[in-house]
Biopython code that builds the backbone (N, CA, C, O; Angstrom):
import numpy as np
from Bio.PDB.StructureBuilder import StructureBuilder

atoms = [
    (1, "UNK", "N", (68.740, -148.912, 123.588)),
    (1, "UNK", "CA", (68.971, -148.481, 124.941)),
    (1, "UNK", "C", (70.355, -147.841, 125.034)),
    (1, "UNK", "O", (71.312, -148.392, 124.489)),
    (2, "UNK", "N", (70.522, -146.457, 125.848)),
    (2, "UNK", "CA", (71.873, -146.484, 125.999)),
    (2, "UNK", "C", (71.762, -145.972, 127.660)),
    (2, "UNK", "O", (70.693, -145.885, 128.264)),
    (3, "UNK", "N", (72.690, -145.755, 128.060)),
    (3, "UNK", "CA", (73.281, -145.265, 129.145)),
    (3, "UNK", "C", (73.574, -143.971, 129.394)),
    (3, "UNK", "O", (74.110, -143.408, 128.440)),
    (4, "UNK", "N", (73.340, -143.075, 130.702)),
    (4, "UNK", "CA", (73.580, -141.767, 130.990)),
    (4, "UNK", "C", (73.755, -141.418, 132.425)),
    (4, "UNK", "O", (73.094, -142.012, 133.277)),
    (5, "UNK", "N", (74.333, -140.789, 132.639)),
    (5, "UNK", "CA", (74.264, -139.909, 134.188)),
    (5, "UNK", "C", (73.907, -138.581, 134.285)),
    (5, "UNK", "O", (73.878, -137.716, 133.410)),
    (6, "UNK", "N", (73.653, -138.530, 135.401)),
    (6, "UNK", "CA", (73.193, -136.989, 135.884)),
    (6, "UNK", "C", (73.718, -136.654, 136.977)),
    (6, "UNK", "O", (73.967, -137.609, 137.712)),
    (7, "UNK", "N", (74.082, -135.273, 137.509)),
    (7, "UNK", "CA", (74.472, -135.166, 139.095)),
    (7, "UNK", "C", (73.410, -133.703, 139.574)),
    (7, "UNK", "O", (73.395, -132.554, 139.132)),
    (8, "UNK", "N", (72.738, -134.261, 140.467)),
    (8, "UNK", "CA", (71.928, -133.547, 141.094)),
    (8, "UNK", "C", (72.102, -133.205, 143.068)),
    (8, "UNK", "O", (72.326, -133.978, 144.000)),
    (9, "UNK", "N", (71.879, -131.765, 143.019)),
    (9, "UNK", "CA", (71.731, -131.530, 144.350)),
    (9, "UNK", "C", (70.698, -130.548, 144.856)),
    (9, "UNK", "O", (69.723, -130.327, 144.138)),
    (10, "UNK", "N", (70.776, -130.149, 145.619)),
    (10, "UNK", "CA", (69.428, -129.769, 146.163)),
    (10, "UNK", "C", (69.213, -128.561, 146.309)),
    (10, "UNK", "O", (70.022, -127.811, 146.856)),
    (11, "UNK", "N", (68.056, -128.182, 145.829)),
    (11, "UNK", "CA", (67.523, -126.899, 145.557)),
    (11, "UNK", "C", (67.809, -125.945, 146.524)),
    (11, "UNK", "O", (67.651, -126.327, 147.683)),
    (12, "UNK", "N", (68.171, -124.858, 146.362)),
    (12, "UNK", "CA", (68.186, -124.482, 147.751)),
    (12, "UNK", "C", (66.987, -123.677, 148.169)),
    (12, "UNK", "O", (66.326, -123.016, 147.369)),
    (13, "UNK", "N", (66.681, -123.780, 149.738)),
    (13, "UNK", "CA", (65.680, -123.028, 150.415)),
    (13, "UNK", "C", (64.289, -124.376, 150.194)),
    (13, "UNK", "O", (63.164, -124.147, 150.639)),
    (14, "UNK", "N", (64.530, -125.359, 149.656)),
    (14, "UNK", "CA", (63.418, -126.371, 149.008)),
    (14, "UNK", "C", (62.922, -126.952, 150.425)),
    (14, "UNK", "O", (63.863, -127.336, 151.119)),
    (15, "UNK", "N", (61.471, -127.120, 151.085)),
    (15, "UNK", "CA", (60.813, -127.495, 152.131)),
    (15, "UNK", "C", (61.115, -129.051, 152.262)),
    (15, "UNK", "O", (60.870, -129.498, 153.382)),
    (16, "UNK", "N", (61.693, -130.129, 151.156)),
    (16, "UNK", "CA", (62.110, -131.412, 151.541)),
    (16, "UNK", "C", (63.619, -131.816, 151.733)),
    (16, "UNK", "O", (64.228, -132.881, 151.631)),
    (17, "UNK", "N", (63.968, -130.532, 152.051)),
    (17, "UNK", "CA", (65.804, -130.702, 152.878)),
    (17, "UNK", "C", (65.830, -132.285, 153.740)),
    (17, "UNK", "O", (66.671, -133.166, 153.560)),
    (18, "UNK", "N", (64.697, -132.331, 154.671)),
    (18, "UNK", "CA", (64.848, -133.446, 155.512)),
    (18, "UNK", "C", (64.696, -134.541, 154.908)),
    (18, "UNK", "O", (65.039, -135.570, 155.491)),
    (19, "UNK", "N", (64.240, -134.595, 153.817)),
    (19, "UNK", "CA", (64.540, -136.229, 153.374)),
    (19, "UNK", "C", (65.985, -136.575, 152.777)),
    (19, "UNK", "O", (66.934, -135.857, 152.462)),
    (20, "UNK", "N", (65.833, -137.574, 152.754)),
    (20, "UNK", "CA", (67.514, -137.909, 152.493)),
    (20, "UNK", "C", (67.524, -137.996, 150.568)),
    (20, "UNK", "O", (66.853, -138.637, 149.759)),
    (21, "UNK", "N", (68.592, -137.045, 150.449)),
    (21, "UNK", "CA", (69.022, -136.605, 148.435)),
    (21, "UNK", "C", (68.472, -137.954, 147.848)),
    (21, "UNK", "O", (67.405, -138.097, 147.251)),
    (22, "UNK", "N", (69.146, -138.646, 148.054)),
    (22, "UNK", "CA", (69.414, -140.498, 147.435)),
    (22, "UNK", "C", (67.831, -140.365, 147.074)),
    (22, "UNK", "O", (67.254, -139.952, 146.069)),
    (23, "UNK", "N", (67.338, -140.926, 148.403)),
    (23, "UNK", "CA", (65.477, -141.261, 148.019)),
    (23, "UNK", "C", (64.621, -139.904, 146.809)),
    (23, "UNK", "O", (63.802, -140.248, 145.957)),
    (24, "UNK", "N", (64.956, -138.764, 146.972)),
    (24, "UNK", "CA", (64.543, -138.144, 146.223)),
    (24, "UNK", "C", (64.813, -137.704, 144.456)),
    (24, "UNK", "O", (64.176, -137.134, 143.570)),
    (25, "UNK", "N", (66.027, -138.299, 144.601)),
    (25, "UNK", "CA", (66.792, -138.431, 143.176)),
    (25, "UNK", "C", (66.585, -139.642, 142.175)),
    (25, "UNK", "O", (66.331, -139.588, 140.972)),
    (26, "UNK", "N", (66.746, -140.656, 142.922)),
    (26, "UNK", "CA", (65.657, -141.829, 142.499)),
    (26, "UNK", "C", (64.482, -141.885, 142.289)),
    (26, "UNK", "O", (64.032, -142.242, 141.200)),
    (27, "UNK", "N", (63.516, -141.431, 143.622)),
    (27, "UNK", "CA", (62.423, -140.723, 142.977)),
    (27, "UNK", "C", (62.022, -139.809, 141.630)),
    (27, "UNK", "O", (60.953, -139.840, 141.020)),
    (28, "UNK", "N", (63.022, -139.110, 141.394)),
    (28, "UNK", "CA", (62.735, -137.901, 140.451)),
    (28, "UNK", "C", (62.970, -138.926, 138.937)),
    (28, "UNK", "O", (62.136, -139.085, 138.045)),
    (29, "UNK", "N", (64.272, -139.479, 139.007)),
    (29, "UNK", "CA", (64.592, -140.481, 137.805)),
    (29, "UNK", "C", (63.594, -141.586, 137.565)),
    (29, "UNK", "O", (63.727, -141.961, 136.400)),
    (30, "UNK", "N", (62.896, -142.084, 138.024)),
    (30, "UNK", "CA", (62.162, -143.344, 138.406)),
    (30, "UNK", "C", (60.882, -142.561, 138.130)),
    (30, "UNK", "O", (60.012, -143.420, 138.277)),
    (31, "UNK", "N", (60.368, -141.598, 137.864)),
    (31, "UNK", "CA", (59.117, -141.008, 137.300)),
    (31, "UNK", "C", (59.504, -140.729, 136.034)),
    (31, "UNK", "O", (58.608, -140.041, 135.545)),
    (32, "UNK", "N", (60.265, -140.882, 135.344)),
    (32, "UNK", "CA", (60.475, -140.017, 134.261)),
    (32, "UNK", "C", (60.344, -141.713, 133.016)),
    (32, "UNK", "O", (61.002, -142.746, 133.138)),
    (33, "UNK", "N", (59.184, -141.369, 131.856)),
    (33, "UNK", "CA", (58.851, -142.816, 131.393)),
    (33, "UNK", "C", (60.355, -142.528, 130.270)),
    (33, "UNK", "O", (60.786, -141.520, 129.709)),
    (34, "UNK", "N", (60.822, -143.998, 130.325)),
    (34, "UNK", "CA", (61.551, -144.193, 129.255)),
    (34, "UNK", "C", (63.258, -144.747, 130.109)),
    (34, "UNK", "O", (64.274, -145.271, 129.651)),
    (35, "UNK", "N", (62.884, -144.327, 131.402)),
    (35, "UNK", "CA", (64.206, -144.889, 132.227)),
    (35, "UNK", "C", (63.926, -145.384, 132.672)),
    (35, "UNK", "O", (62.761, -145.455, 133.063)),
    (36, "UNK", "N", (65.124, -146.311, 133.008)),
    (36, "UNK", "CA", (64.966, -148.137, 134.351)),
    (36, "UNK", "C", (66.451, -148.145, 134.447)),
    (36, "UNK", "O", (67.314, -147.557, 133.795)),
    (37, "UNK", "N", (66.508, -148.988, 135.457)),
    (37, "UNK", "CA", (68.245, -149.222, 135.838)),
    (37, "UNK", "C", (68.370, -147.950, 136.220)),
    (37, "UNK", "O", (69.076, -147.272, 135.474)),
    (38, "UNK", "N", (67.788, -147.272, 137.385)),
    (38, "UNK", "CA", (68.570, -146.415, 137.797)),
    (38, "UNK", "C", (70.051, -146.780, 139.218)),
    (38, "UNK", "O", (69.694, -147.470, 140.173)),
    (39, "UNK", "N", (71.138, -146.411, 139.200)),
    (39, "UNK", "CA", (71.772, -146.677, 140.287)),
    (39, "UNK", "C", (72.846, -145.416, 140.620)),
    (39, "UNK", "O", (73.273, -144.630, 139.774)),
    (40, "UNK", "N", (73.132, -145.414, 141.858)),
    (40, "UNK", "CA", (73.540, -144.429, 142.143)),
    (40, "UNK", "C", (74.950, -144.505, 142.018)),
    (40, "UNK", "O", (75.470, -145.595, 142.254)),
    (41, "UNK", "N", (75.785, -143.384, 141.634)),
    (41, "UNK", "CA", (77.000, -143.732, 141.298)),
    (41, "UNK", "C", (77.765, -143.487, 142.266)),
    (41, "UNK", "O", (78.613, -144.244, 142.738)),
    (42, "UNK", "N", (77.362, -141.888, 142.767)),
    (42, "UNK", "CA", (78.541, -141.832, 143.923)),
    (42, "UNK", "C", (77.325, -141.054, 144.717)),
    (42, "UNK", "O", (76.244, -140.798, 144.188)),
    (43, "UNK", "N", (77.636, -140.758, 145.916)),
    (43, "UNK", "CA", (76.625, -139.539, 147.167)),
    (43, "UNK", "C", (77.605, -139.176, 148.015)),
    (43, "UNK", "O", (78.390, -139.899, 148.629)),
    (44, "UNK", "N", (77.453, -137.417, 148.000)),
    (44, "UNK", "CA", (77.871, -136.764, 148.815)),
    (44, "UNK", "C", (77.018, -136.302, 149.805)),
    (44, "UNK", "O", (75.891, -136.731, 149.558)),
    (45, "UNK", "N", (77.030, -135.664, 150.757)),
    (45, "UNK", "CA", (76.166, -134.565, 151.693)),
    (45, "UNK", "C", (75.363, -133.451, 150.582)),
    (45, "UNK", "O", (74.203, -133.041, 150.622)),
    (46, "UNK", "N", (76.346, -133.181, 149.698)),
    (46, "UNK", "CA", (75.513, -132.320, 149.023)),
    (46, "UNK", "C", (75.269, -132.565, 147.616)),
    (46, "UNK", "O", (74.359, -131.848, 147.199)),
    (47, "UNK", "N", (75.768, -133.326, 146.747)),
    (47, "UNK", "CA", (75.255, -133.822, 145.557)),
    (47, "UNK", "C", (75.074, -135.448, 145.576)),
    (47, "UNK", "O", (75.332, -136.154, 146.551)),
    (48, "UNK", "N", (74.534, -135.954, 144.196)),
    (48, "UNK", "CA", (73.769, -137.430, 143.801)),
    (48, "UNK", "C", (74.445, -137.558, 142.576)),
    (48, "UNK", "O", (74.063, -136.694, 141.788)),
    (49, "UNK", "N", (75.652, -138.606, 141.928)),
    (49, "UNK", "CA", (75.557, -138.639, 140.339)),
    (49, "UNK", "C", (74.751, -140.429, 140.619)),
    (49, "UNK", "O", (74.913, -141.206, 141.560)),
    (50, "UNK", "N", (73.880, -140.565, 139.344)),
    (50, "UNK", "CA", (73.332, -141.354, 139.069)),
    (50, "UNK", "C", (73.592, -141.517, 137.410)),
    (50, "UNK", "O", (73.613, -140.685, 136.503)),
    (51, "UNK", "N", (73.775, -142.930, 137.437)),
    (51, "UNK", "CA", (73.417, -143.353, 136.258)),
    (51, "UNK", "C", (72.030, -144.058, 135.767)),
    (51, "UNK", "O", (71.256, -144.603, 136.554)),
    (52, "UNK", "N", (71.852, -143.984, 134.557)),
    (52, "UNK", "CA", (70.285, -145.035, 134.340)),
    (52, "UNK", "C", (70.224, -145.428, 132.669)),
    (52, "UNK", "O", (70.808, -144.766, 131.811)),
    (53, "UNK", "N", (69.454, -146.557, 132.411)),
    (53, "UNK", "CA", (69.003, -146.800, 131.069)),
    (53, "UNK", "C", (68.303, -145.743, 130.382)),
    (53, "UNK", "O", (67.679, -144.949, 131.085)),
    (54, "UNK", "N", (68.299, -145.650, 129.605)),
    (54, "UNK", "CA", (67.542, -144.900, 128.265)),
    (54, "UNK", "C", (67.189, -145.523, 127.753)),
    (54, "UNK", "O", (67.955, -146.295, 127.175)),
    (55, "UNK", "N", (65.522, -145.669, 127.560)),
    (55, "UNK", "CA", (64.732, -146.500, 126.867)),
    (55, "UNK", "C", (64.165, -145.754, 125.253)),
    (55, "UNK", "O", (63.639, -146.336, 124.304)),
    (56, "UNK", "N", (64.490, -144.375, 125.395)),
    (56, "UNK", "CA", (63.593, -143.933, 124.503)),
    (56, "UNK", "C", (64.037, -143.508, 122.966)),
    (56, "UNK", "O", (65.001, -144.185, 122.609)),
    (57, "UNK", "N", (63.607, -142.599, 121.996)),
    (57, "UNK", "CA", (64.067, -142.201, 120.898)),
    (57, "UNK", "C", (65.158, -141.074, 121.139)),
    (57, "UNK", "O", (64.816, -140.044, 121.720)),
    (58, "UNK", "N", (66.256, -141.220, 120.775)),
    (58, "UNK", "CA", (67.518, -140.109, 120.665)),
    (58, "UNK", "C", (68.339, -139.486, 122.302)),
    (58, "UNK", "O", (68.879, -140.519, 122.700)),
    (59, "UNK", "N", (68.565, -138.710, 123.036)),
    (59, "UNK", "CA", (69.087, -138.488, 123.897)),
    (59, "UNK", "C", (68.054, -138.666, 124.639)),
    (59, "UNK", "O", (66.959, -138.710, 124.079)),
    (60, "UNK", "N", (68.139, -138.822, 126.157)),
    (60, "UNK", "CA", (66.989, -138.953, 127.395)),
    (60, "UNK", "C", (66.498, -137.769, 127.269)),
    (60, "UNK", "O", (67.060, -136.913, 126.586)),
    (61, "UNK", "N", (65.021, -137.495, 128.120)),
    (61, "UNK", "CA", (64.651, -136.493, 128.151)),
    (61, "UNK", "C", (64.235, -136.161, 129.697)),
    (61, "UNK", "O", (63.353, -136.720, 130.349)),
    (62, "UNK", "N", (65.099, -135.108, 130.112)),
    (62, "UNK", "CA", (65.242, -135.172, 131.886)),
    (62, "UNK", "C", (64.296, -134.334, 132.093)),
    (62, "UNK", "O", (65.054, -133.433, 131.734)),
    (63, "UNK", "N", (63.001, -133.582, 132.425)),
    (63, "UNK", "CA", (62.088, -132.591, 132.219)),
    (63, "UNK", "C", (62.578, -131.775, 133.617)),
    (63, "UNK", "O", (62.097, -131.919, 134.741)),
    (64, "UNK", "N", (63.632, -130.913, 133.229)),
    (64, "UNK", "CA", (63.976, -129.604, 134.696)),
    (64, "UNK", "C", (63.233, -129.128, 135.499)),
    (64, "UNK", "O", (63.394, -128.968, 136.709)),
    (65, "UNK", "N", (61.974, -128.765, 134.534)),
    (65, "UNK", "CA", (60.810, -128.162, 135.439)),
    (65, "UNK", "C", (60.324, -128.681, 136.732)),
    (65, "UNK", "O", (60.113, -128.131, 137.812)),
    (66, "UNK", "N", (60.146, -130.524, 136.099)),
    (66, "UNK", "CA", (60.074, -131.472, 136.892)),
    (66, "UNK", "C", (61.057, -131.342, 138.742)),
    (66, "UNK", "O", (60.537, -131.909, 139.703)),
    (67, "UNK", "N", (62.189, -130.683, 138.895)),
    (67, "UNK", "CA", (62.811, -131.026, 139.556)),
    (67, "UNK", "C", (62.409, -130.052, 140.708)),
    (67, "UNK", "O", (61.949, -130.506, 141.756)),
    (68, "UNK", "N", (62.527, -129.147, 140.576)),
    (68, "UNK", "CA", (61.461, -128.758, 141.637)),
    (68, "UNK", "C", (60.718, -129.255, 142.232)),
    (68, "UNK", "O", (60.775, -128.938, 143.420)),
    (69, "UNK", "N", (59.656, -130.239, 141.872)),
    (69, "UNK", "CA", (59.030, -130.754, 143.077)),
    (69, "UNK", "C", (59.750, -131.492, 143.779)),
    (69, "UNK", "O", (59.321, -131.910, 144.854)),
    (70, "UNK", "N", (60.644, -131.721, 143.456)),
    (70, "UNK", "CA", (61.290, -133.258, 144.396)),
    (70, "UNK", "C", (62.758, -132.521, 144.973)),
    (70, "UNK", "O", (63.736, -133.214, 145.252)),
    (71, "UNK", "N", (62.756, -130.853, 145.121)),
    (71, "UNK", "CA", (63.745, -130.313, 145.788)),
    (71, "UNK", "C", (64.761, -130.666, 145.362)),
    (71, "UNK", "O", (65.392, -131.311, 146.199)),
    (72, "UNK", "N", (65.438, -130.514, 144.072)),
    (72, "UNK", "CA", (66.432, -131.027, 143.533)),
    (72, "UNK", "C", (66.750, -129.428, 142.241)),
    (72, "UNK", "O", (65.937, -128.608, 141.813)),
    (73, "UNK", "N", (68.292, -129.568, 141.978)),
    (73, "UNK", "CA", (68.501, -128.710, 140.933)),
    (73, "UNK", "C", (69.398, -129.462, 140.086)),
    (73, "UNK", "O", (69.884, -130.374, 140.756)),
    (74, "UNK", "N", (69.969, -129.470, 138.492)),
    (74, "UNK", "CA", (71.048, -130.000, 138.189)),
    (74, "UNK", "C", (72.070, -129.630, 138.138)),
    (74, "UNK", "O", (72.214, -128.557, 137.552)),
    (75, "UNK", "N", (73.319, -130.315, 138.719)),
    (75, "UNK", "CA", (74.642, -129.610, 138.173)),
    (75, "UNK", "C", (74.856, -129.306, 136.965)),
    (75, "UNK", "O", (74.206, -129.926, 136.124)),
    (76, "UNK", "N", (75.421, -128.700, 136.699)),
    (76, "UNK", "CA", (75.840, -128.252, 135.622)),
    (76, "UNK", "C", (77.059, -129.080, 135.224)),
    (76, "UNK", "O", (77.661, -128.830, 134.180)),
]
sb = StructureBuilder()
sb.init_structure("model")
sb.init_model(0)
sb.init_chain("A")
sb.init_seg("    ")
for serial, (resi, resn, name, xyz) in enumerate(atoms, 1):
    if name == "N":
        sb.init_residue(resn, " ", resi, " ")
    sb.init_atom(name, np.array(xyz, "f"), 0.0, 1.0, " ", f" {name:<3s}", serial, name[0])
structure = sb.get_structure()
């Protein structure tokens, strides 16, 4: 197992603006098999860093494509 973060914010022009970042960033991490322990590290108005476990073989695997549905983009 190791440990990682991500900082995500929100897509722009994306139709789920009205839900609140937090619930959707968790959401997005919390589908992805091989992570648990997700928690949020810090929240702004406009970005999410999260940390989480890594369950799997070699670095996590965050699927980008994935982020789109859940109105999200990654920082860079």
């Amino acid at each position: 197992m190791t440990r990682d973060s991500i900082i995500l914010k929100r897509s722009p022009g994306s139709l789920l603006d009205t839900l609140p970042l937090d619930d959707m960033a968790l959401a997005y991490l919390q589908s992805i098999e091989g992570i648990a322990d997700v928690r949020i590290n810090r929240s702004t108005a406009t970005e999410i860093e999260l940390t989480f476990a890594w369950y799997g073989e070699g670095s996590a695997v965050l699927p980008e494509d994935r982020l789109n549905g859940y109105g999200l983009i990654r920082d860079r």
